[in-house]
VORO-901203 format. One record per residue (C-alpha): chain; x, y, z. Coordinates in steps of 0.1 Angstrom, whole numbers, plus 5000, padded with zeros to 4 digits. Example, Ala and Ser with C-alpha at 12.3 -4.5 7.8 and 13.67 -1.06 7.14 Angstrom:
<nodes>
- A_5123_4955_5078 .
- A_5137_4989_5071 .
</nodes>
This chain:
<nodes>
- A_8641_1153_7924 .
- A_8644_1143_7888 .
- A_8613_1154_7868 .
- A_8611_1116_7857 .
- A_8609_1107_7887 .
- A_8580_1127_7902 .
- A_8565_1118_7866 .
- A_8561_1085_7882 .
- A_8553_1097_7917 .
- A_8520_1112_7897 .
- A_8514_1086_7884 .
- A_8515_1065_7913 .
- A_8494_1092_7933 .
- A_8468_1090_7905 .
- A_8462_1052_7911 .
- A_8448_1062_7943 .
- A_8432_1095_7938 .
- A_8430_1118_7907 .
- A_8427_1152_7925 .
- A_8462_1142_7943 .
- A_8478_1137_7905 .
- A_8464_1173_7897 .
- A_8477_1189_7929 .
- A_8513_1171_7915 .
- A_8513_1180_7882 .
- A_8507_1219_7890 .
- A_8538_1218_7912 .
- A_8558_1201_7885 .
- A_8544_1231_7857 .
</nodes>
């Protein structure tokens, strides 16, 4: 997947719940 794209899959995610986003963005790092 493109890293823009599961930018906006985060960001999506965090709409509905914040500890989701976090779980996403220590994948991505």
């Amino acid at each position: 997947m493109d890293k823009k794209q599961l930018q906006a899959l985060a960001n999506e995610l965090a709409k509905i719940s914040t500890p989701q986003k976090i779980s996403v963005s220590s994948i991505v790092c």
